[in-house]
C-alpha positions in Angstrom: 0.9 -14.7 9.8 -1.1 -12.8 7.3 -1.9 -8.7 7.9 -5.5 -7.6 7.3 -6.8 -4.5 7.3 -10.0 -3.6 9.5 -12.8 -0.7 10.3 -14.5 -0.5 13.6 -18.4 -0.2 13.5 -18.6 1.6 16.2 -16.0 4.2 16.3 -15.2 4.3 12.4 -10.9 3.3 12.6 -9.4 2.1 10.2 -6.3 -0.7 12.0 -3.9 -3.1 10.3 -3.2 -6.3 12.2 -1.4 -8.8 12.1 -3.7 -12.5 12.5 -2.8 -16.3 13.3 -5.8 -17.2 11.3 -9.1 -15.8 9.8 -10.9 -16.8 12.8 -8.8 -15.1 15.7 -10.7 -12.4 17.4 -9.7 -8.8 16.8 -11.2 -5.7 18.6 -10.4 -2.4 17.7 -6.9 -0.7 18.5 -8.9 2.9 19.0 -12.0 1.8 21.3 -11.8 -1.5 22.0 -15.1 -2.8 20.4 -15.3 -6.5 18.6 -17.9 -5.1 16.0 -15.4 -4.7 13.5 -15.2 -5.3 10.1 -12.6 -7.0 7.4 -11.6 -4.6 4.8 -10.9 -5.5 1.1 -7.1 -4.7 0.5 -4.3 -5.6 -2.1 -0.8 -5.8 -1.9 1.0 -2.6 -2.6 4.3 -2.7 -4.0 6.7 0.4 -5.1 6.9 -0.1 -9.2 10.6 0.5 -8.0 10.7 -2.0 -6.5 9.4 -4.5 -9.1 10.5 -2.8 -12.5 14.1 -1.1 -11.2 12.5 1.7 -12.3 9.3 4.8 -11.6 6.3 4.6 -13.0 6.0 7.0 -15.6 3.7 9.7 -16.0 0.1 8.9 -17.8 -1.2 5.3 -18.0 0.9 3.1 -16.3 -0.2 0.0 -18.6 -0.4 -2.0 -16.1 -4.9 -2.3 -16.4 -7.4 -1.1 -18.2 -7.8 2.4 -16.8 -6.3 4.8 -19.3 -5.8 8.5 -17.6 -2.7 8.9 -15.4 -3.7 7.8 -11.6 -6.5 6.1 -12.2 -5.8 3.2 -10.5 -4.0 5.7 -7.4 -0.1 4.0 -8.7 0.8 7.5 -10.0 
């Protein structure tokens, strides 16, 4: 069961939850409202996790952003 990430129209939250398919309804966690909106989101990993190791300071080298944080991983 995939997790997606969504923002009310009405009252502005931001929710996770947890969805049987693309088509179930959701309504907000915060007001209740079914005007809500499906956010773009990526999967988020620790680089210790992946590598065994942090990710060092400056580029990480992992795109094509250059300065240190510029993709938020540092």
């Amino acid at each position: 069961m995939p997790m997606y990430e969504f923002r009310c129209e009405d009252c502005g939250a931001l929710f996770e939850q947890l969805v049987n398919n693309a088509e179930s309804p959701v309504s907000c966690v915060k007001c209740q409202s079914s005007r809500i909106k499906k956010q773009f989101s990526v999967f988020a990993t620790r680089a210790s996790d992946v590598s065994g190791g942090d990710i060092p300071s400056g580029a990480c080298n992992t795109c094509d952003m250059s300065g240190s944080g510029m993709c938020g991983a540092n």
